[in-house]
matplotlib code that plots the C-alpha trace (Angstrom):
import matplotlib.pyplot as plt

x = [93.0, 93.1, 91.0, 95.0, 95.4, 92.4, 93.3, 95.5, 93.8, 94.0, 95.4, 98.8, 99.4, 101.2, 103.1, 104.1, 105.3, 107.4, 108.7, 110.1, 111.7, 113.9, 114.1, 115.5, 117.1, 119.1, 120.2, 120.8, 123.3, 124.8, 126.2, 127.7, 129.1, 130.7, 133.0, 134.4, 134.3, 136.8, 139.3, 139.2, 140.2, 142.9, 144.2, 143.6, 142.5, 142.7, 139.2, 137.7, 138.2, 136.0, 135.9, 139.7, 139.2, 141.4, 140.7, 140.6, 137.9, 135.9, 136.1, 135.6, 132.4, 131.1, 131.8, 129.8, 126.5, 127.1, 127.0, 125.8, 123.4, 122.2, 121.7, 119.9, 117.6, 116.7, 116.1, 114.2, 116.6, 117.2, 115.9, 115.8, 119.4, 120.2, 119.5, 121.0, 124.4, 123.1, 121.4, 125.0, 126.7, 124.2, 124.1, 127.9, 128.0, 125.6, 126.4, 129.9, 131.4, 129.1, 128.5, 129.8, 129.1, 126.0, 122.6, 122.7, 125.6, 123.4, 120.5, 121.0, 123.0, 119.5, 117.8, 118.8, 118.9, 114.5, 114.4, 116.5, 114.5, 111.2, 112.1, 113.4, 110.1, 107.3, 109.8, 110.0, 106.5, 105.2, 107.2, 110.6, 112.7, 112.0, 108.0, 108.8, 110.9, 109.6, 106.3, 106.0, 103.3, 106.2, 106.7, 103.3]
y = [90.1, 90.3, 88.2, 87.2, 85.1, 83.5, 80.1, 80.1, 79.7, 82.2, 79.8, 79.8, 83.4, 83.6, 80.8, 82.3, 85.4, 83.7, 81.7, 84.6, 86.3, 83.2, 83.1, 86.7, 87.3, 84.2, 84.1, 87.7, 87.8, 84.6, 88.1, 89.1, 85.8, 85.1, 87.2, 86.8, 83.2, 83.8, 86.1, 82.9, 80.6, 82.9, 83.7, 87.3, 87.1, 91.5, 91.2, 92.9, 91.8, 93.5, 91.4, 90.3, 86.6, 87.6, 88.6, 84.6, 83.8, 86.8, 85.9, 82.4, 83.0, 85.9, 83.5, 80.6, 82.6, 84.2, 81.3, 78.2, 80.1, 82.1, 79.1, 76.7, 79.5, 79.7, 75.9, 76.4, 73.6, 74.0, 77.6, 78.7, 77.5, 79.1, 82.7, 82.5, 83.0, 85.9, 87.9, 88.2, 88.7, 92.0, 93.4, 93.0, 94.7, 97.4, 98.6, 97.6, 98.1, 100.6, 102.2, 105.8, 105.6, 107.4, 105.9, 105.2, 102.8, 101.1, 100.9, 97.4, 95.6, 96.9, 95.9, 92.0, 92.3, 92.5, 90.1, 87.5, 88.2, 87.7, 84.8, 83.5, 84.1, 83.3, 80.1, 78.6, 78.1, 75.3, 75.7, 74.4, 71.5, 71.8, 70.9, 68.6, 66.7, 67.8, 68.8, 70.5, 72.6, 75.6, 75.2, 76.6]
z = [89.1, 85.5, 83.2, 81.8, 85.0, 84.7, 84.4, 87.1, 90.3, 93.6, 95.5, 93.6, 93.7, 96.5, 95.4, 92.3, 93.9, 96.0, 93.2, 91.2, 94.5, 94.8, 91.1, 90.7, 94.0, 93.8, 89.9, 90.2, 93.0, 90.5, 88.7, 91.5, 93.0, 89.8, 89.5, 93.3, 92.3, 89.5, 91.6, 94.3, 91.4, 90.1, 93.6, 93.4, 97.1, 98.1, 99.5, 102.5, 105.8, 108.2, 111.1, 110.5, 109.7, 107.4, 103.3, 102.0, 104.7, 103.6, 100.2, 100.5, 102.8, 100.4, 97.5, 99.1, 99.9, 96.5, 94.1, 95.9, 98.6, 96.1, 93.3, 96.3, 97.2, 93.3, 93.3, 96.7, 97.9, 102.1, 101.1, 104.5, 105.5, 102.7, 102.9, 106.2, 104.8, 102.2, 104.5, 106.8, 103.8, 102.9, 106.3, 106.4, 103.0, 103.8, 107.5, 107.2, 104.1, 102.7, 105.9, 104.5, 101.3, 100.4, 100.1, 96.3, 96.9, 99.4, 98.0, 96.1, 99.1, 101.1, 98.4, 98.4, 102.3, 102.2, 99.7, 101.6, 104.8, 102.7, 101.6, 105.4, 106.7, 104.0, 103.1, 99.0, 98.5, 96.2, 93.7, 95.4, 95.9, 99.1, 98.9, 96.8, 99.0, 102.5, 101.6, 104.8, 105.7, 106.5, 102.6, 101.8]

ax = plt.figure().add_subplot(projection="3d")
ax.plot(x, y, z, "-o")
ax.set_aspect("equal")
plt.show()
């Protein structure tokens, strides 16, 4: 590694990297859960409905894993509960939705979907709520 990261040791690498996957993962799907947040608050429910639970559900559920999924697994708070909700809402986007759209409209929903399932198996790292509070050794 670079004599730039020399004060910080080995051992927090990993750590790190973790940190800024749920750091960018989660605030940028914020810019996407936003918005849907918005159309929920001003009633402008027309949403998909793929599974017909009906357009509200959809949009309630999307908006859920969208803005407070997405901001818990930023804070590493119940990190892996909460990617559970983002990673149905990605595969729903991206082999339902998007399912004939070309690859380049994909690409991001597929994108976010590897993050999320990166961060469900290697967990937050040390640098979560959730070590702080658990300290569990399935944090490291």
């Amino acid at each position: 590694m670079s004599k730039r990261f020399k004060w910080l040791p080995k051992r927090h690498y990993a750590d790190l990297t973790v940190l800024s996957l749920r750091l960018f993962s989660g605030l940028f799907m914020l810019t996407h859960g936003i918005p849907k947040f918005e159309r929920l608050i001003d009633g402008n429910l027309k949403f998909a409905d793929p599974f017909g639970f009906g357009p509200e559900l959809s949009l309630f559920f999307t908006v859920f894993a969208e803005v407070i999924c997405a901001s818990f697994v930023a804070l590493g708070f119940l990190t892996r509960a909460a990617v559970i909700p983002l990673i149905t809402v990605m595969l729903v986007a991206v082999f339902f939705i998007h399912i004939h759209d070309p690859l380049a409209q994909k690409e991001l929903g597929l994108f976010y979907l590897l993050m999320y399932l990166l961060i469900y198996f290697k967990g937050p790292g040390k640098f979560s709520v959730d070590y702080i509070l658990f300290k569990k050794e399935s944090s490291r």
